[in-house]
N, C-alpha and C positions, 0 to 999 in steps of 0.2 A: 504494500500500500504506500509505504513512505516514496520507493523507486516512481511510481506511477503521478504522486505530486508535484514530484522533484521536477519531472519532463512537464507535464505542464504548466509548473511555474517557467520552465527554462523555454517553453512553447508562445507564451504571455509576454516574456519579458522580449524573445525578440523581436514578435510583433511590435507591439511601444516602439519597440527603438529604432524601426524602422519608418515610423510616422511620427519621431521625436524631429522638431523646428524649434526647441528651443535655443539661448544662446549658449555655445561652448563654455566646458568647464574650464576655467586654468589650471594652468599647471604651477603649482605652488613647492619652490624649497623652500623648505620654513628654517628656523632662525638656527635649530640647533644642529644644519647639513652643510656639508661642505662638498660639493662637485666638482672634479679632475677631471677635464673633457670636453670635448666639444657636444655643444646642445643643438638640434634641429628639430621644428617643430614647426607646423602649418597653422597652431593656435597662439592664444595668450599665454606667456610665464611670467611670473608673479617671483619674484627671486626675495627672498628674507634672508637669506644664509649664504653663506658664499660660493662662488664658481669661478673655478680656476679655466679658462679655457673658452671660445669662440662661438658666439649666439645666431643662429639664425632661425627667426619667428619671424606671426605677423605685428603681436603688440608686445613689448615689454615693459614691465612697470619694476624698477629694481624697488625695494621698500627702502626704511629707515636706517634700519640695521641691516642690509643687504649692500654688497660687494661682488663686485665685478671684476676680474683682471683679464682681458682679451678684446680680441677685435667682434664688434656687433654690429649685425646689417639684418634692421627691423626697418615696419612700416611707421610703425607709432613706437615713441616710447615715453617713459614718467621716471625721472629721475628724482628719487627722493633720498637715496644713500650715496655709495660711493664707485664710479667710474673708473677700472684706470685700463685707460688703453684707448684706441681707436673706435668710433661709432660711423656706420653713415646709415642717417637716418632721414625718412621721409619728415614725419612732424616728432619736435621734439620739445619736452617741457622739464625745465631744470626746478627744481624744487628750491627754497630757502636754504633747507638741512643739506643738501646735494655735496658732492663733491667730485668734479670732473678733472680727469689728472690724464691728458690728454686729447686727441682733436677730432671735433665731430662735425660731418659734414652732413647738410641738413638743407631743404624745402623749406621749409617754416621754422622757427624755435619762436619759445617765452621762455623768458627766466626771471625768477623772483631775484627782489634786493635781495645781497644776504648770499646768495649763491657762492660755490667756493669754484671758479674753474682756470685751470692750468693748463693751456693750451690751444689751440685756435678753433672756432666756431665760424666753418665757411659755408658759404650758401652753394648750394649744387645749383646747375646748370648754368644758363647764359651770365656773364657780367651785365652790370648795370650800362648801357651808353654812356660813352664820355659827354655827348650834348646834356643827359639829364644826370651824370651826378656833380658839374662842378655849379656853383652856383654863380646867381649874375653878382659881377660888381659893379659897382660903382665907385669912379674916383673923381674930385673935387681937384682940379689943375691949376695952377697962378691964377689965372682969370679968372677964377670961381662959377665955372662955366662946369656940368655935370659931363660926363663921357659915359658913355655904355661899354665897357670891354666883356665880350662872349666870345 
């Protein structure tokens, strides 16, 4: 009797999970792991504890207490603990607590006042024009006559 439950519990549950739409789990190291390795993953990791070694997901959120040391190439990430190494990331948000020891190349960034980062934060794809980043002057000549230099 117990074998004849078992299968249709195991008959129930893959049905569900084949008409599960809900949103994915993450994948969480919590505070008291430590990971040697490279991580690949098509979902969310959630990192509390430390990883020794090269990320590729679609979002990452390192936490508080969480630590990073390698190169990471995510679409999203949330920096709230400690970076070090290399990121290139689509959209990135540096936390207050943060600590970036290292250069992250990014689409979009924010970062909170407060931020700790060591190393360059360059924007991926095209440069800005030179017509639109330098701005207009204005100088004031002997005759006190204006000039437009562009």
């Amino acid at each position: 009797m117990k074998n004849w439950k078992r299968l249709l519990y195991l008959k129930i549950a893959r049905r569900l999970s084949k008409n599960d739409n809900s949103l994915p789990v993450p994948t969480i190291i919590s505070t008291n792991t430590t990971v040697k390795g490279d991580i690949l993953s098509e979902g969310i990791l959630q990192i509390d504890g430390h990883v020794e070694g090269d990320i590729t997901c679609t979002e990452l959120v390192i936490g508080v207490k969480g630590s990073v040391t390698g190169s990471i190439t995510v679409q999203n990430m949330q920096l709230y603990g400690t970076l070090r190494g290399k990121a290139l990331v689509d959209n990135l948000f540096v936390s207050k607590t943060a600590k970036l020891i290292g250069d992250a190349t990014h689409n979009s960034i924010a970062i909170e006042p407060g931020a700790y980062i060591d190393g360059h934060c360059m924007r991926a794809g095209a440069p800005i024009p030179a017509e639109q980043a330098k701005p207009d002057l204005m100088l004031v000549d002997d005759s006190k006559k204006k000039k437009h230099i562009g």
